[in-house]
Residue frames as qw, qx, qy, qz and C-alpha x, y, z in Angstrom:
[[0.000, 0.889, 0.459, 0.000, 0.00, 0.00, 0.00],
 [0.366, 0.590, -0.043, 0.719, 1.33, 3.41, -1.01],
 [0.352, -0.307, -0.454, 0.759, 2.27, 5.59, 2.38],
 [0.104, -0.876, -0.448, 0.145, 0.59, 8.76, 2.62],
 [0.687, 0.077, 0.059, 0.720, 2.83, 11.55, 1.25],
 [0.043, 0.652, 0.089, -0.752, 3.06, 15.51, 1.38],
 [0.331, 0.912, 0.069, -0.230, 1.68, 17.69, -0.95],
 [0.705, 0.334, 0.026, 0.625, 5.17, 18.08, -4.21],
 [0.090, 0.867, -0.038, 0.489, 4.92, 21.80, -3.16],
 [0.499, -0.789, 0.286, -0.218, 6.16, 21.20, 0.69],
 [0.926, 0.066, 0.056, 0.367, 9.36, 18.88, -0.75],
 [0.087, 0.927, -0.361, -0.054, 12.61, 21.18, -0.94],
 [0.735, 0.382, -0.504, 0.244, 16.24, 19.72, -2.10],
 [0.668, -0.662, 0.097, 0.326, 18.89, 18.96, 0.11],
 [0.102, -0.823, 0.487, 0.272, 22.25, 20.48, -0.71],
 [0.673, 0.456, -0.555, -0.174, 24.56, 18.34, -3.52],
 [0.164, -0.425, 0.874, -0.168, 25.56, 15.48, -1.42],
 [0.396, 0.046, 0.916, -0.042, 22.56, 13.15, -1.71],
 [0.047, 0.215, -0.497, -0.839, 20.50, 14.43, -4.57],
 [0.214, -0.400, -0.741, -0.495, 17.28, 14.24, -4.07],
 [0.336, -0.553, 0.030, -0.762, 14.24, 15.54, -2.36],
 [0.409, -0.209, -0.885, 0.073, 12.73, 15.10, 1.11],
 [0.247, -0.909, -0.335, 0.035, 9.88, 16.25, 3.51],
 [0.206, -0.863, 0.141, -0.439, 10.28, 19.61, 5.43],
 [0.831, -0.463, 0.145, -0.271, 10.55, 17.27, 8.52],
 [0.979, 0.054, -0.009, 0.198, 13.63, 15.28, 7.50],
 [0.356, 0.820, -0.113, 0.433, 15.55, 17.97, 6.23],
 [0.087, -0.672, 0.642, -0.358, 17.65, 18.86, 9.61],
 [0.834, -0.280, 0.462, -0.112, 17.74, 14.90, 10.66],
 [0.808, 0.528, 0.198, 0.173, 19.32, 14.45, 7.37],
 [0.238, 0.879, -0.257, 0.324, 21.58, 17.45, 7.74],
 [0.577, -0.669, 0.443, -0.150, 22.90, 15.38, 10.89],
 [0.386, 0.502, -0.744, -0.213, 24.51, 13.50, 8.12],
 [0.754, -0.343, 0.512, -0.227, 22.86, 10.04, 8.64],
 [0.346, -0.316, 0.839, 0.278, 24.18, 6.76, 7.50],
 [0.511, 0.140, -0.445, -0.722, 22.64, 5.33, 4.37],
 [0.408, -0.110, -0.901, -0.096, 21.97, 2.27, 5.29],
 [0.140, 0.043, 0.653, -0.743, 19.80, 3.52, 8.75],
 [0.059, 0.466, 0.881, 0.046, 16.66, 2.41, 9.02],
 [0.205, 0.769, 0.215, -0.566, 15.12, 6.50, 9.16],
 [0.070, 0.514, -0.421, -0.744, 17.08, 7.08, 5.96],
 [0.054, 0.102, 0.952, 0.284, 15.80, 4.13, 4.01],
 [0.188, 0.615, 0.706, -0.297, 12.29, 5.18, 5.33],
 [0.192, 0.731, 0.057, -0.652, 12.67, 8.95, 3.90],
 [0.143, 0.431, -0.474, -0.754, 14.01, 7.50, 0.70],
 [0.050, 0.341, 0.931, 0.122, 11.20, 5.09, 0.15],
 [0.209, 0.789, 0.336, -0.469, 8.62, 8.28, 0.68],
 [0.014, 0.570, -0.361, -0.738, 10.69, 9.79, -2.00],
 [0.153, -0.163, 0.903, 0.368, 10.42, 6.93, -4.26],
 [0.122, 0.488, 0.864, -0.001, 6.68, 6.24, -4.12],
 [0.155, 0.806, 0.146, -0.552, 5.86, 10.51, -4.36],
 [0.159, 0.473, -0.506, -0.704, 7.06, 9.90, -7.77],
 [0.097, 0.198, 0.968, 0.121, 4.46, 6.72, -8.61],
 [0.489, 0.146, -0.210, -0.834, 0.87, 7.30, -10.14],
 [0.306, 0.344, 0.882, -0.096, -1.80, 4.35, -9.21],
 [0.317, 0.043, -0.553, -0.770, -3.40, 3.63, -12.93],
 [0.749, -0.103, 0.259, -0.601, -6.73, 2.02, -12.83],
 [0.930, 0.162, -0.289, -0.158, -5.45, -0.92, -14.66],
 [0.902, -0.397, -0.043, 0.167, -3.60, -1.69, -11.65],
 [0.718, 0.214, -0.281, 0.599, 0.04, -0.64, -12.78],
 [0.470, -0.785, -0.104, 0.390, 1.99, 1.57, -10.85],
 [0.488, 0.746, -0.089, 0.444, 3.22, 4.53, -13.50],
 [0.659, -0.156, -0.067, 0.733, 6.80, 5.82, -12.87],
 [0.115, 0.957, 0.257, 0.071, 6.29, 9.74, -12.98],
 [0.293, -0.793, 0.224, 0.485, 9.89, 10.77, -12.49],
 [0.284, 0.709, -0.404, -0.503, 12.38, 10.72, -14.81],
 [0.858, 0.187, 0.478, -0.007, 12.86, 7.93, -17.65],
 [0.612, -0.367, 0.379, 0.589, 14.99, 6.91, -20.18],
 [0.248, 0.665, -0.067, -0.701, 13.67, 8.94, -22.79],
 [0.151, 0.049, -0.870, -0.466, 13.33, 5.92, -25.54],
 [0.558, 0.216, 0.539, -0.593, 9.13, 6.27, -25.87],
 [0.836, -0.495, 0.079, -0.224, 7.17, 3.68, -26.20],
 [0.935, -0.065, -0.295, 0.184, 9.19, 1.37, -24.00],
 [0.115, 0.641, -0.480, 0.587, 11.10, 4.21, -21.88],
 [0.718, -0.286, -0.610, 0.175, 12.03, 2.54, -18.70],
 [0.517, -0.829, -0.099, -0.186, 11.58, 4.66, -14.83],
 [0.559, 0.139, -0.414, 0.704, 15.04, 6.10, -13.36],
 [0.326, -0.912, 0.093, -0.231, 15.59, 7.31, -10.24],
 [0.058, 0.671, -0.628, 0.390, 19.07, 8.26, -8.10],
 [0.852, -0.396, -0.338, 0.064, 20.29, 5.63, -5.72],
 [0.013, 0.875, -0.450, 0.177, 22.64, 7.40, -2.98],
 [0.808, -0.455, 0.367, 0.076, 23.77, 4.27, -1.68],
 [0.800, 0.050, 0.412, 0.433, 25.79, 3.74, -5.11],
 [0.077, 0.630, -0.076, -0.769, 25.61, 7.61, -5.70],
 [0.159, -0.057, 0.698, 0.696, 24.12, 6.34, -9.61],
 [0.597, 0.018, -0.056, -0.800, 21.03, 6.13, -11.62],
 [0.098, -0.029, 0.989, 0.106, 19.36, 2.66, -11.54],
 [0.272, -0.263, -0.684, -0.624, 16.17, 1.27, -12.97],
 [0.463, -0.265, 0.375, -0.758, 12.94, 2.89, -10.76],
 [0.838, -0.059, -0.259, -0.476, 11.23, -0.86, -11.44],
 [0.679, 0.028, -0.681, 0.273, 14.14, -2.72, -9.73],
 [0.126, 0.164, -0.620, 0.757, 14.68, -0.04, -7.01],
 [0.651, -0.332, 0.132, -0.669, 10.83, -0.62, -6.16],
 [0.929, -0.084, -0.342, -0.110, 11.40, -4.38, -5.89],
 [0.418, 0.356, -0.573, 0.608, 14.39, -3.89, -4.49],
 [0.198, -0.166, 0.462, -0.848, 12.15, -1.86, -1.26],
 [0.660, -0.160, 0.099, -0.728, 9.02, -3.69, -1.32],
 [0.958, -0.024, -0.285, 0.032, 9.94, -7.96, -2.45],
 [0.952, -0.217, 0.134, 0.169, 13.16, -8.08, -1.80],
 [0.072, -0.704, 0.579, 0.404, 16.84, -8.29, -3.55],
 [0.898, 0.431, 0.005, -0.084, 16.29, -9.99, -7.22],
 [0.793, -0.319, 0.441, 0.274, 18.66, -12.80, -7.49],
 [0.174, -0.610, 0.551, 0.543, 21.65, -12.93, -9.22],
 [0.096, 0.123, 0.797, 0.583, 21.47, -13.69, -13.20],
 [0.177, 0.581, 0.781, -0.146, 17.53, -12.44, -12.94],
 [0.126, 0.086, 0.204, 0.967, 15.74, -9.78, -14.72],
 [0.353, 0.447, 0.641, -0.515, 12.03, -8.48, -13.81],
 [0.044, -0.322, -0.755, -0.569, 9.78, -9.22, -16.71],
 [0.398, 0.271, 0.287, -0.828, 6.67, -6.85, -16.59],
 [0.160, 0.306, 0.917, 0.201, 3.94, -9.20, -17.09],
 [0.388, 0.778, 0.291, -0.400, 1.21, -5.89, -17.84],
 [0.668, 0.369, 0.402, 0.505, 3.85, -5.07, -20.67],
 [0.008, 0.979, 0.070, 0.193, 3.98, -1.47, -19.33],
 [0.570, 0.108, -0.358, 0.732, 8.26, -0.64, -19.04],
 [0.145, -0.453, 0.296, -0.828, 6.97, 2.62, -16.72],
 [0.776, -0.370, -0.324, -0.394, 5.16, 0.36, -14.39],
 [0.216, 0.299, -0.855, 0.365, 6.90, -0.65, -10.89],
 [0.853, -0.140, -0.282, -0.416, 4.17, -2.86, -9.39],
 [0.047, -0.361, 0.930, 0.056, 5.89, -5.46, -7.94],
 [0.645, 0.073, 0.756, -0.082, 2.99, -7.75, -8.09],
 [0.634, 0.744, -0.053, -0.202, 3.73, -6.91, -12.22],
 [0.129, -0.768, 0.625, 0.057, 7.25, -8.11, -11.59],
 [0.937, -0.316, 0.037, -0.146, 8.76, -11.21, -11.82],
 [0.382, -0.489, 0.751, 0.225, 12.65, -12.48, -11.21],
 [0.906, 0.319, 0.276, -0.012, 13.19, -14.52, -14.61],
 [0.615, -0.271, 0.330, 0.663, 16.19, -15.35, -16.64],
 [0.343, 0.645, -0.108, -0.675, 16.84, -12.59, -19.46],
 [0.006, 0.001, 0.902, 0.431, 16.75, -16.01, -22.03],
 [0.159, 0.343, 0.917, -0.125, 13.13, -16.31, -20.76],
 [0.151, 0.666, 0.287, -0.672, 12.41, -12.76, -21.23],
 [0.105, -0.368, 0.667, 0.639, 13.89, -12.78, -24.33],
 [0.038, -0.051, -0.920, -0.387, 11.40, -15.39, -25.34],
 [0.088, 0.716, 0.503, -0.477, 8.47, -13.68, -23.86],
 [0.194, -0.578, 0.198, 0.767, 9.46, -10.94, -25.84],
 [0.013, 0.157, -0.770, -0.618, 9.81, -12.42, -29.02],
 [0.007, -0.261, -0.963, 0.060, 6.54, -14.05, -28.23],
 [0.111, 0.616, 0.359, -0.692, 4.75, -11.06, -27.83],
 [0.076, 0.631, -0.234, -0.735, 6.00, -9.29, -30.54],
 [0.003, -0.241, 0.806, 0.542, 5.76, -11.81, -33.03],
 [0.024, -0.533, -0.818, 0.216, 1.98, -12.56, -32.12],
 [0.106, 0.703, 0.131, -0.691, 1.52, -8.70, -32.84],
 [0.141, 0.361, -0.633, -0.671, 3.11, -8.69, -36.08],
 [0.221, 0.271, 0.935, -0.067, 0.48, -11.80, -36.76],
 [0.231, 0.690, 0.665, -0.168, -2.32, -10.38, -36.01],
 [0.438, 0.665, -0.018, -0.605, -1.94, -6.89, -38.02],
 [0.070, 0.244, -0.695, -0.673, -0.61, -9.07, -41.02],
 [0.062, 0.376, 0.911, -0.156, -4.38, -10.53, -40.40],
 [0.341, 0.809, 0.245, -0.411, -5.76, -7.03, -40.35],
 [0.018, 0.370, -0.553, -0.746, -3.66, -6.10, -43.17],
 [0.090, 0.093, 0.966, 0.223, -5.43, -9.20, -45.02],
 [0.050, 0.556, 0.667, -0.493, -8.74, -8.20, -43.90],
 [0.220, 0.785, 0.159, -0.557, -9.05, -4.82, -44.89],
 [0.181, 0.185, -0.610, -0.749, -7.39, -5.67, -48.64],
 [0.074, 0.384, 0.920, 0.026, -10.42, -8.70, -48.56],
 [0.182, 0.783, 0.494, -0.332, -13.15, -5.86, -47.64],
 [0.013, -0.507, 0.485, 0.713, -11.06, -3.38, -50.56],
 [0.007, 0.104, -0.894, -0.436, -11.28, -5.80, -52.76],
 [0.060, 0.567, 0.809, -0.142, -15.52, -6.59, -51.85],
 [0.073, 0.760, 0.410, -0.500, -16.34, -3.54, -52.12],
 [0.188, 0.484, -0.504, -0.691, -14.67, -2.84, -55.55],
 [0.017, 0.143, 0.933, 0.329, -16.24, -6.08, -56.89],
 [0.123, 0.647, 0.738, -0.149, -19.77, -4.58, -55.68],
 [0.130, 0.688, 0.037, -0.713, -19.53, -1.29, -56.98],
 [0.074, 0.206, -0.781, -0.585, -18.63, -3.06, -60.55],
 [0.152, 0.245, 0.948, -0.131, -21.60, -5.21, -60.09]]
């Protein structure tokens, strides 16, 4: 369940060391320079994380910060300070809500939305399987329009034979 979060207007930066935003309220517990790994800091940067999420009606959870700017199929970044980098916002939500995804795994978004961090849209699979998801999908798409394609010359093609008629 999503926490309860301020209002975007009553967020303010902190100074360049950890790059990103938090409450009013954190702001001089934060300035006492805590450890990343503390359980308060982890809490404020999980508020952060979810004040950038957007609950769609078809269940996903949209990424609303920044992304990798390849639409469709741009994938949800946000900052991690523990490795001071960017990393993918769909792992770092699994990362805070399942768990740590095992080594050699990749989360496959079974809605097929890449801005979606869900985790119950997630799953840990190998990136051969995804691969083949993948292909599956895509190759099932291409199908069916070469079906419409087919279609609409068939109804072209009816409707020039009845106008001769």
């Amino acid at each position: 369940m999503l926490p309860a979060l301020p209002s975007a207007a009553t967020w303010q930066p902190i100074r360049h060391t950890l790059h990103y935003f938090v409450p009013p309220s954190k702001v001089l517990a934060l300035k006492k320079r805590w450890k990343l790994d503390s359980p308060d800091f982890v809490e404020c940067y999980r508020e952060w994380v979810f004040a950038h999420i957007a609950k769609m009606p078809s269940g996903c959870w949209q990424w609303t910060g920044q992304n990798t700017g390849l639409w469709p199929g741009a994938y949800g970044q946000c900052y991690v300070p523990t490795v001071r980098k960017l990393r993918l916002a769909h792992r770092v939500v699994y990362n805070l809500e399942v768990g740590v995804i095992p080594d050699g795994l990749v989360l496959h978004h079974h809605c097929r939305n890449t801005l979606c961090v869900n985790p119950a849209h997630l799953e840990p699979i190998t990136q051969q399987e995804n691969m083949r998801l993948y292909g599956v999908h895509y190759r099932r798409k291409r199908l069916q329009a070469e079906i419409d394609a087919m279609a609409d010359e068939a109804l072209v093609e009816f409707a020039a034979r009845d106008r001769l008629a």
